[in-house]
C-alpha positions as CSV (number, residue, x, y, z in Angstrom):
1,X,21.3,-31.4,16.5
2,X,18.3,-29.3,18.4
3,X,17.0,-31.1,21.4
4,X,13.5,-30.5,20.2
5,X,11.8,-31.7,23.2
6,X,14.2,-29.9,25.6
7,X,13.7,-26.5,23.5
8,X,9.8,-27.3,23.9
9,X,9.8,-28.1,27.7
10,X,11.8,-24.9,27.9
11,X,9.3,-22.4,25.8
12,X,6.3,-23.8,27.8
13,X,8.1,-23.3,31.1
14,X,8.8,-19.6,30.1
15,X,6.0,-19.0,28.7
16,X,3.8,-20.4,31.6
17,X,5.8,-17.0,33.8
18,X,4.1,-13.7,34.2
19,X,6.6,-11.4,32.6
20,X,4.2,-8.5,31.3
21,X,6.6,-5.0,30.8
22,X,8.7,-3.9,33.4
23,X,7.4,-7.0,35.3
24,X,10.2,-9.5,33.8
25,X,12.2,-10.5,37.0
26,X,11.1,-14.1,37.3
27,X,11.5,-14.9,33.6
28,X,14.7,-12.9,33.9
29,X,15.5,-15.4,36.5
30,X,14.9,-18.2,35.4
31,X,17.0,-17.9,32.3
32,X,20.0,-16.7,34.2
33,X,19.7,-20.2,36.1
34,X,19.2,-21.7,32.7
35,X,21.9,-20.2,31.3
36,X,24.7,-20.1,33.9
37,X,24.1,-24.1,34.2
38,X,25.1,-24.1,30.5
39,X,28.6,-22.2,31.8
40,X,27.2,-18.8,30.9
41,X,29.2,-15.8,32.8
42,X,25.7,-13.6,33.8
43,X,25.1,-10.1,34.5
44,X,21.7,-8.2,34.8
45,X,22.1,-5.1,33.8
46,X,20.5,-1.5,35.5
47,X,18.1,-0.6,32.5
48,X,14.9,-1.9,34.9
49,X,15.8,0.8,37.0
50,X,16.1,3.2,34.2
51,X,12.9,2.2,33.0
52,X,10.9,1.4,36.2
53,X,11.1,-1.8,36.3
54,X,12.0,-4.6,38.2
55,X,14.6,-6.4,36.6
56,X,17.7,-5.3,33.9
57,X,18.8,-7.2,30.8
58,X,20.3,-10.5,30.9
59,X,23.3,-10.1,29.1
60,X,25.0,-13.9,29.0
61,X,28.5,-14.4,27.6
62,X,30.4,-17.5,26.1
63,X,33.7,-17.2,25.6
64,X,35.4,-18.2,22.5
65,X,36.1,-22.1,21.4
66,X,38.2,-20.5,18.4
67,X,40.0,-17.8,19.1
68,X,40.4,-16.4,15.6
69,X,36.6,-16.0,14.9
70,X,34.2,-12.4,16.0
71,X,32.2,-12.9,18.8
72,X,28.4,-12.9,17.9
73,X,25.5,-12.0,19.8
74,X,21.7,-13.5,19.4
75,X,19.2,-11.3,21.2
76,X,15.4,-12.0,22.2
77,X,13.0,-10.0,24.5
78,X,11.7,-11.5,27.6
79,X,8.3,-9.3,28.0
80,X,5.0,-9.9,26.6
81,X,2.0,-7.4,26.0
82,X,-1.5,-7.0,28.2
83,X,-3.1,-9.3,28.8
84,X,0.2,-11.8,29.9
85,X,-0.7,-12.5,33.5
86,X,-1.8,-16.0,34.1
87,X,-0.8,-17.7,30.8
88,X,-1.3,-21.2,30.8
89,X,0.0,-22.9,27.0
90,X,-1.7,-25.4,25.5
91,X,-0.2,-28.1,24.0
92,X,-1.8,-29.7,21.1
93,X,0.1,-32.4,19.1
94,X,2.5,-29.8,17.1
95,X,0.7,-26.7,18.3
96,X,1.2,-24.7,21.4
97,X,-1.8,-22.3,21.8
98,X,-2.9,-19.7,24.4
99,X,-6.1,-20.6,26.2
100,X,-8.3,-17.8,24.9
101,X,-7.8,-15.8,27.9
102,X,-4.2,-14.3,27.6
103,X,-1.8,-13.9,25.3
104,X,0.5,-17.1,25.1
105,X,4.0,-15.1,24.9
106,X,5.8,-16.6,22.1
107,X,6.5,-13.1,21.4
108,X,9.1,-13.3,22.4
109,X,10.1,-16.1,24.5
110,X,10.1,-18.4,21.3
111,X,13.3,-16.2,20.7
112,X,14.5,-16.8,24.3
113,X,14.1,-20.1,24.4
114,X,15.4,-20.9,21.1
115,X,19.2,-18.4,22.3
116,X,19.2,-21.2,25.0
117,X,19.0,-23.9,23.0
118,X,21.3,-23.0,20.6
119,X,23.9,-21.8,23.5
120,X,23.3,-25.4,24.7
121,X,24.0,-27.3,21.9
122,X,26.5,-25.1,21.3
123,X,28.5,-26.0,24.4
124,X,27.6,-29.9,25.3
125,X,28.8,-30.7,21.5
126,X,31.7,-28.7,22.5
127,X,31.1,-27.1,18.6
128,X,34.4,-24.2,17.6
129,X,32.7,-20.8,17.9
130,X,33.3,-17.2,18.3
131,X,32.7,-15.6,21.6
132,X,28.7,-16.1,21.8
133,X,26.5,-13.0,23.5
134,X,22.5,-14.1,24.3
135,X,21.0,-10.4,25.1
136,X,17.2,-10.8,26.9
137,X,15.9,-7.5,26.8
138,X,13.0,-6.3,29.2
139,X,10.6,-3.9,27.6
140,X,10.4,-4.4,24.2
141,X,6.5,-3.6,24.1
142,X,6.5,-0.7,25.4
143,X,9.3,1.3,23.3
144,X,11.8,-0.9,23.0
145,X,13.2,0.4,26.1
146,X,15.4,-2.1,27.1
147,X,17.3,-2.4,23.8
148,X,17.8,1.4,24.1
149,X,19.2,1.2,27.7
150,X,21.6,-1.4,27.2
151,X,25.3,-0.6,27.2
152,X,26.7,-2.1,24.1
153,X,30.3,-1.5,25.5
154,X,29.3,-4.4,27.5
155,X,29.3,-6.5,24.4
156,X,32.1,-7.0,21.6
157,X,29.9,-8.1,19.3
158,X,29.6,-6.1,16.3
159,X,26.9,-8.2,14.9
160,X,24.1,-10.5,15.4
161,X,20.7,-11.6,15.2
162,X,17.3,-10.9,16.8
163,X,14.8,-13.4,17.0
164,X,11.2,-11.2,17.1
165,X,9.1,-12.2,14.1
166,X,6.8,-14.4,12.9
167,X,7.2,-16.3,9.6
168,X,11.0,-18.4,9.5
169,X,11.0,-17.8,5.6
170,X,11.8,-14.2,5.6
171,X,15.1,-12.5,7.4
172,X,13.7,-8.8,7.9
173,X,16.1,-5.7,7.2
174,X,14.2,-3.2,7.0
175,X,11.8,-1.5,9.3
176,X,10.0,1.7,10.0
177,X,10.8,4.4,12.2
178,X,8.0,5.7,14.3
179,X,6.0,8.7,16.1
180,X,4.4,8.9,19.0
181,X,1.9,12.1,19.1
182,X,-0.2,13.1,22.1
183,X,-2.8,16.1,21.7
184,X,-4.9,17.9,24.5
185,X,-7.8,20.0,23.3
186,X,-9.3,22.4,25.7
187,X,-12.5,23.6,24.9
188,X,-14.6,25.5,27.1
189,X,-17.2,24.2,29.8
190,X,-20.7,25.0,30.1
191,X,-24.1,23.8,30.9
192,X,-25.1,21.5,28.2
193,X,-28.7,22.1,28.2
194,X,-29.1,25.9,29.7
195,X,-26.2,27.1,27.8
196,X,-25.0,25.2,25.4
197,X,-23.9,27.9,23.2
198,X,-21.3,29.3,25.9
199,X,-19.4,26.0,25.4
200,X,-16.5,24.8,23.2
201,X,-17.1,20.8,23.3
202,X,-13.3,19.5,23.1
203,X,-14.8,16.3,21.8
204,X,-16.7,17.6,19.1
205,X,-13.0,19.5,18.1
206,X,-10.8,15.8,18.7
207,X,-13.6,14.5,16.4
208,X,-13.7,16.8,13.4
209,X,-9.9,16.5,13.5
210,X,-10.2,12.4,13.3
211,X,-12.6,12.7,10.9
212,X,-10.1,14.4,8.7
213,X,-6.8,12.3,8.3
214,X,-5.5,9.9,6.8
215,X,-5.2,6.9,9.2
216,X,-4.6,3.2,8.2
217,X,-2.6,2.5,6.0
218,X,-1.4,5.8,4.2
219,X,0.7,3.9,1.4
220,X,3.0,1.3,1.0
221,X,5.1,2.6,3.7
222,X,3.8,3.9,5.8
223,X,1.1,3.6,8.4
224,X,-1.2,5.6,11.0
225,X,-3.5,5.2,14.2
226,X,-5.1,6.7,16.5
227,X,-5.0,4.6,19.6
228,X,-6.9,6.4,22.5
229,X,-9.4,9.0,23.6
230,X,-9.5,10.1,26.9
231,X,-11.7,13.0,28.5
232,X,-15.0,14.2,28.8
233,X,-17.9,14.0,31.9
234,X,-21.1,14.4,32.8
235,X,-23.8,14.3,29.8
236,X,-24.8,18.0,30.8
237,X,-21.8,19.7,30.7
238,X,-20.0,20.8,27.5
239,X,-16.4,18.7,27.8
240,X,-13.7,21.2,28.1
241,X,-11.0,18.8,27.4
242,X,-9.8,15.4,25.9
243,X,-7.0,13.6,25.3
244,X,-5.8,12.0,21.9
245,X,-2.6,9.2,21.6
246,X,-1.7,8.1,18.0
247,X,1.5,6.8,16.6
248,X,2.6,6.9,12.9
249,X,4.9,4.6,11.1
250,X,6.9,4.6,8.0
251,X,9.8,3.5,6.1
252,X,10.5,6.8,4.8
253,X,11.8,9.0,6.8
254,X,9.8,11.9,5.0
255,X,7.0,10.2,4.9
256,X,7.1,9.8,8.7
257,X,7.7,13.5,8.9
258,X,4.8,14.5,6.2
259,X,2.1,12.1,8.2
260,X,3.3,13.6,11.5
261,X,2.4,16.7,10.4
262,X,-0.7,15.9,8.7
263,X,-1.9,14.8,11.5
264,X,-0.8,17.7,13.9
265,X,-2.9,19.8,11.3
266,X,-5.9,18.5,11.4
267,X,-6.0,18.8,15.0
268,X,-4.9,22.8,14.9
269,X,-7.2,23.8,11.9
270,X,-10.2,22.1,13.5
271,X,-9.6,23.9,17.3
272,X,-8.8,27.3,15.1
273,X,-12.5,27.1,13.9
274,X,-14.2,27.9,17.4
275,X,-14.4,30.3,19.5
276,X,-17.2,31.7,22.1
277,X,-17.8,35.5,23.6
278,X,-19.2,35.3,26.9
279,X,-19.7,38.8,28.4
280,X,-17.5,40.7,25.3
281,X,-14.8,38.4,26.6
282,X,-13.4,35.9,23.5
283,X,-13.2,32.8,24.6
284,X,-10.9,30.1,22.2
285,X,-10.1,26.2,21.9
286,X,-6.6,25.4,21.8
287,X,-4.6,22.0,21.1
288,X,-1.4,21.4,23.2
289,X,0.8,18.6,20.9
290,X,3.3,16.3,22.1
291,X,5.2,14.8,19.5
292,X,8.5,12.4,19.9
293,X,10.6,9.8,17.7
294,X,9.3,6.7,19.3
295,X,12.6,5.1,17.8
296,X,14.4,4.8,14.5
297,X,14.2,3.1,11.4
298,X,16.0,0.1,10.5
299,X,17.9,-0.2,7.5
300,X,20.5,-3.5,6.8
301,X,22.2,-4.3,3.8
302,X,22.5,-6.7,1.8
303,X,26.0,-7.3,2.1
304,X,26.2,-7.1,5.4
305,X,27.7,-10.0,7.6
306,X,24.5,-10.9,9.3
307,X,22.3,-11.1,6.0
308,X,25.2,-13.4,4.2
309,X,25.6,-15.7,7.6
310,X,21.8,-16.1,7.5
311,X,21.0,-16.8,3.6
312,X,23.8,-19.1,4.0
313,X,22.9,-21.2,6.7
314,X,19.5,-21.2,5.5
315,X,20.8,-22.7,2.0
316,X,22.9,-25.2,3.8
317,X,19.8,-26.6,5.9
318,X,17.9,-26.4,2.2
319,X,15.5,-24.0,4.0
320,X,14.4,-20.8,1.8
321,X,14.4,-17.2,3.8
322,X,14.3,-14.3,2.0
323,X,15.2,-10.8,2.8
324,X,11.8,-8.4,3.3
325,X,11.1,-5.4,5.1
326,X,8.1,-5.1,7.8
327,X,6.0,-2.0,9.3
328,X,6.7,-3.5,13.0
329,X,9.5,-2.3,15.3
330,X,11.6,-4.2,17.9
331,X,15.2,-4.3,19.4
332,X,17.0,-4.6,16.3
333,X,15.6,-0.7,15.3
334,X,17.6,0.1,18.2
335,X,20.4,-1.8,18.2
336,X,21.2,-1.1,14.8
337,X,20.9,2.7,16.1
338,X,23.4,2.4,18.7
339,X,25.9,0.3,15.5
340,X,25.1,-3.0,16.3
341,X,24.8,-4.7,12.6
342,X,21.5,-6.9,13.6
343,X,18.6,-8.1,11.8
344,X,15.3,-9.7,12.7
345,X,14.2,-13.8,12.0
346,X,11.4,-15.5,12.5
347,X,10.8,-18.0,15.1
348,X,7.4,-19.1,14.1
349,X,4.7,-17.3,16.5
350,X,1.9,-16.5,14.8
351,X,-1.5,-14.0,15.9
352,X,0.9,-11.9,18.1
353,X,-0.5,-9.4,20.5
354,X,-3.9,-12.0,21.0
355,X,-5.5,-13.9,23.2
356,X,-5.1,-16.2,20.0
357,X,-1.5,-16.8,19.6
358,X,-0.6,-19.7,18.8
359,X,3.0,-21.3,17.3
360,X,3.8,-24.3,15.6
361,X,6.7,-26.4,17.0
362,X,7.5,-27.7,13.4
363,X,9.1,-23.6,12.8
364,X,10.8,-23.3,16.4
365,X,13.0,-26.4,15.5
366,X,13.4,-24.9,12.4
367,X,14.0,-21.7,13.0
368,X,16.6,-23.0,16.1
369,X,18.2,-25.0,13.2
370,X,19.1,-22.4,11.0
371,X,20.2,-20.0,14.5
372,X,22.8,-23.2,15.2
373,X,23.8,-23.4,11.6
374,X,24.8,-19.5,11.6
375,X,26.6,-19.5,15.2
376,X,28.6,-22.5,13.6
377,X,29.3,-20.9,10.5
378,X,30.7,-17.7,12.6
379,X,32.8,-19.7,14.3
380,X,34.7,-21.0,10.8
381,X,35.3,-17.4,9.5
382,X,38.4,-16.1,10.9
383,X,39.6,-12.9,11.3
């Protein structure tokens, strides 16, 4: 019963919106007109001004058609990641691709736009449900900040869905927690060709310390990177400082800890290692280290409400999903934190985070298919 061509017209339109992090507002928008046409009650929360941005959440309600089933909520994010500012789609027979320039921004308004649908089909088939909750969240990219400023008191949903991956054969329930690490090294400035020995090169410290960890992928569960440098100046001066960021991921929560660490280590034992005396004064490099749980790990079982509605939907379409766990994070880490049951489906965007992406229109329906078949199973379970 998808509307395939309406839930097309309505990814390309939001797709074809600026809405890179903490710059959602006319995405945000335009899916509070979509959705309020539908009969939606609308509210955009505060977390943009928590965050520094310039719109909230769109939380969207739909109250119950059968008053003995839960309420449900289906939750997307409505940001993309750099470079999202002039995205025009292609559309190419099934395919809808970026033009090579941007990002095309199925992550994530493939999940926005397929929430609408199903809300709509929901409503103009007048189909018995449970009080339905669509949750667009604003800055997803960049922490999952949104998800973590949202006031789930504002929601009686104890369960739902987030649509924020790409293949539609796999529900994932499991995913990692992760670090953020930032390290300053100071070294010590001096003329790099007249006295090069009176210097402590901060780069030459930040390098040794790369040089040795463990980055990549550690092990099966867990991963590292080190995602910027930042420092230095002229050629003829000794750098006296540099910046590092990194993050590190795992499953594990000890793992997490253990790579954390590692890394942190590498960075002391290779500043502990120099040291100048100018004038029978000691002179030594030193590392500053900022270090904080970007967010948590995710962790759903398989007996959970969520996992069962899915699998079973899935079977009743004849479509095969399968549980699996993945190394990225997104809003169901932190809804699941805050004790929202949630997991994450596919919605068929594929080269995320490129000027490559592309989706195929063939998984959307799908994926909006087995979304309908689970909102309409939830509203037959009775409680």
């Amino acid at each position: 019963m998808i509307n395939e061509t309406r839930l097309r017209d309505l990814l390309l339109a939001l797709c074809s919106i600026d809405s890179e992090s903490r710059e959602e507002r006319e995405v945000a928008q335009h899916l509070k007109r979509v959705m309020e046409a539908m009969g939606a009650q609308v509210e955009i929360d505060g977390a943009g001004e928590a965050v520094g941005g310039n719109t909230g959440n769109v939380i969207c309600r739909f109250p119950a058609t059968s008053p003995d089933a839960p309420p449900i909520f289906l939750a997307a994010h409505m940001d993309t990641v750099v470079p999202g500012k002039g995205v025009s789609p292609i559309l190419d027979g099934n395919i809808i691709r970026s033009n090579g320039k941007t990002v095309l921004g199925g992550d994530d308004k493939s999940g926005c736009a397929i929430i609408a649908e199903v809300c709509q089909v929901m409503t103009e088939q007048n189909l018995p449900h449970g009080g339905i909750e669509a949750v667009f969240t604003i800055c997803e990219e960049v922490g999952l900040l949104g998800a973590k400023y949202l006031d789930i008191t504002k929601l009686k949903s104890k369960y739902g869905l987030v649509l924020d991956s790409d293949d539609i054969g796999f529900l994932f329930t499991q995913a990692p927690a992760s670090d953020k690490m930032k390290w300053t090294v100071y070294g010590l400035e001096a003329h790099a060709a007249m006295a090069p020995e009176q210097g402590i090169s901060a780069i030459k410290i930040a390098g040794e310390a790369i040089a040795k960890m463990t980055l990549g992928r550690v092990d099966g569960e867990t991963v590292a990177n080190i995602g910027s440098i930042h420092g230095g100046g002229p050629d003829n001066v000794v750098p006296n400082r540099v910046t590092i960021t990194a993050e590190a991921r795992s499953l594990k929560l000890d793992k997490l800890d253990a790579q954390t660490r590692h890394m942190d280590e590498c960075f002391r034992e290779a500043a502990a290692k120099y040291e100048v005396s100018i004038d029978g004064v000691k002179k030594t490099a030193r590392v500053e280290t900022e270090i904080h749980r970007e967010y948590d790990q995710m962790n759903v079982s398989a007996d959970s409400t969520i996992v069962k509605l899915v699998l079973e939907a899935a079977r009743n379409l004849h479509h095969k999903v399968e549980t699996l766990s993945m190394m990225g994070g997104c809003d169901a880490n932190a809804l699941n934190k805050k004790g929202l049951e949630c997991a994450n489906l596919g919605t068929g965007m594929r080269a995320i985070h490129t000027v490559n992406e592309w989706l195929d229109l063939r998984d959307l329906n799908k994926s909006a298919s087995i979304v309908l078949e689970i909102v309409r199973l939830n509203g037959l379970v009775k409680v």
